[in-house]
N, C-alpha and C positions, 0 to 999 in steps of 0.2 A: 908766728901768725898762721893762720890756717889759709888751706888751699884755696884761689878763688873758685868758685863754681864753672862748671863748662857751659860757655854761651849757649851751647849748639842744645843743650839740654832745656833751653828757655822757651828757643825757638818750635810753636805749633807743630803739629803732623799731621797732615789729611790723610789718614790709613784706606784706603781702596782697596775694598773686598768683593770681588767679581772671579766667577770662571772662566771667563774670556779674557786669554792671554793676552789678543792685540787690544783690547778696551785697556789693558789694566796698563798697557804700555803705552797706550796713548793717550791716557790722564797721567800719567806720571810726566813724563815729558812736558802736557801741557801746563802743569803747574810750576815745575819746575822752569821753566822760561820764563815765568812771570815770578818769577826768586821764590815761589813755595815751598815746602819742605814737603815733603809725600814719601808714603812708604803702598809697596801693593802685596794681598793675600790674593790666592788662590782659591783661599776655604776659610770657611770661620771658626773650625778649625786649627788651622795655623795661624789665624790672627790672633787667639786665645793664647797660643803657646808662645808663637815671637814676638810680639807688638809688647811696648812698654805702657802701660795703660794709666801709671801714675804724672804723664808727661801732659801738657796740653795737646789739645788737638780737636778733630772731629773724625765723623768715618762715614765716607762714602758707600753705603755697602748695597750689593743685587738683592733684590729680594727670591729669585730662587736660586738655588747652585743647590748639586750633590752634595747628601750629609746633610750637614744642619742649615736652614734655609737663614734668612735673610730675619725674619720674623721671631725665629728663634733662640740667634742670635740673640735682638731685641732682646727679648727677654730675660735671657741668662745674666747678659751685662748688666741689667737693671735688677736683678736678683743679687748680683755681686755688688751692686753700689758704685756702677762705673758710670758718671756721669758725662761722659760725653758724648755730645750733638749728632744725634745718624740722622743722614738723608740717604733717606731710599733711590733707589736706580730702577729701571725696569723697563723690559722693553714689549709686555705686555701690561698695558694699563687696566687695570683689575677696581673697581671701585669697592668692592670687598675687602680686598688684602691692604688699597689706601686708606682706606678707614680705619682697619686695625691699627695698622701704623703710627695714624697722626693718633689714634686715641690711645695708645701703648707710649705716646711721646714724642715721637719722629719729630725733626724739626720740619722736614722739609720732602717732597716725593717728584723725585724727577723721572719722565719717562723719557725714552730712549728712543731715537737721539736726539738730545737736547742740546741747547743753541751756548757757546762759550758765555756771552752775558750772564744767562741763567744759572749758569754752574758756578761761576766766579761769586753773584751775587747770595747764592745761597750757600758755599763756602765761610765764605764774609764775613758772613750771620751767623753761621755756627762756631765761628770760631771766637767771635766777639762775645755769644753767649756763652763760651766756657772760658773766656777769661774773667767774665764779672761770674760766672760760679765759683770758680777756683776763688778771686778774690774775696768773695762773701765767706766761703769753704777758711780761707783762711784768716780772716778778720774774727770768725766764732771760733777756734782753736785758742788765736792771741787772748782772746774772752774766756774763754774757758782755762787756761793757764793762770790768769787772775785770778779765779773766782777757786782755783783749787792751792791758792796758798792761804786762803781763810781759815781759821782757825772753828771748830764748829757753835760755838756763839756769834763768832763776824758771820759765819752761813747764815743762820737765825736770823742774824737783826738785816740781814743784804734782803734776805726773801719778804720780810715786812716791809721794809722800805721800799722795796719795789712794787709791794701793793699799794702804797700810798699811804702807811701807817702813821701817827706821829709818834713820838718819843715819848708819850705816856701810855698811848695804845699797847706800845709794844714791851713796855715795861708790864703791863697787864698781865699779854699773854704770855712772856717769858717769866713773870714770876721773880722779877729783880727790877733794884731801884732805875729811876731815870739817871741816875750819874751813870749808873753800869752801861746802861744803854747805850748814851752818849760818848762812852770811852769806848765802847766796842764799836761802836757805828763810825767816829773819828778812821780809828785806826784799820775798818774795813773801808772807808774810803779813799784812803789813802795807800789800802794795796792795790785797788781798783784804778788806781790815778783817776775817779773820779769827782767832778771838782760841781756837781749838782745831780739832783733826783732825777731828771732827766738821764742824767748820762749813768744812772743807777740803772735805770730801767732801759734802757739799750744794753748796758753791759749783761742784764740778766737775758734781756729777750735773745743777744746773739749768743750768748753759752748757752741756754738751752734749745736753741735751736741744732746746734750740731750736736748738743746730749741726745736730741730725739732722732 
């Protein structure tokens, strides 16, 4: 039997990326008391090289520190396709640099010092929007696993029927009889474990959605 997986690998991580040692040490602590898992950078930087980025979680991070800001971070991570939730920190309120932010993605822009509710409450929410990403993240994977044991006539007749073809339509445009149709279309629905057109057309919209 194979290994069970490590709980602690399940469990979120609120990564805290601040230059200020006592901030960093005293969001750690305060999440940790209320059973959070937190990890803290000094730079982003070293959040890039230690931080496990395929885990759940969100990230606290300053919007300036030495080196690569707070903003640019942003960016990079969204460059790389790392989807998870930054709320901004700051202890100079900039409506400039909050704009970027929230229009670059940010979930959320706390200025400093902000009140424990506040933090907790927009933790919360970033952590709850990267569990339903991850879930959708991995409901079109399962989809897309399906739709790649189709053979390329079941691809064919999956993509018509996801238009809404019928079974002489699409004997039309593929150029074969309606039996053929309907034995390829049988037997792509049943790699699909799809059991109506409906659930053709979810299985397609969520595979291509992680193809794009």
């Amino acid at each position: 039997m194979p290994e069970a997986a490590d709980p602690q690998l399940c469990v979120p991580t609120i990564h805290i990326i601040d230059d200020d040692s006592d901030l960093r040490s005293s969001l750690l602590g305060f999440f940790e008391s209320r059973g959070m898992r937190a990890a803290t950078f000094e730079s982003a930087g070293q959040f890039l090289e230690c931080a496990d980025l395929s885990q759940p979680g969100c990230i606290l991070l300053d919007i300036r520190m030495p080196g690569m800001t707070g903003l640019e971070l942003q960016a990079k991570l969204a460059r790389l396709g790392y989807p998870l939730p930054i709320i901004f920190m700051t202890g100079n309120a900039s409506v400039a640099s909050s704009v970027s932010a929230m229009k670059a993605g940010a979930l959320d822009y706390l200025v400093k010092p902000f009140r424990p509710e506040s933090l907790i409450q927009a933790t919360t929410q970033a952590l709850e929007r990267n569990a339903k990403l991850r879930a959708r993240d991995a409901a079109s994977l399962q989809m897309r696993a399906r739709v790649d044991k189709l053979t390329p006539r079941e691809a064919e007749v999956f993509g018509y029927v996801s238009k809404g073809l019928m079974n002489k339509q699409i004997a039309h445009e593929m150029k074969i009889s309606e039996i053929m149709v309907k034995l390829h279309r049988g037997r792509m629905m049943k790699k699909l474990e799809a059991r109506s057109i409906a659930d053709v057309v979810r299985i397609f919209d969520e595979a291509n959605r992680h193809a794009s």
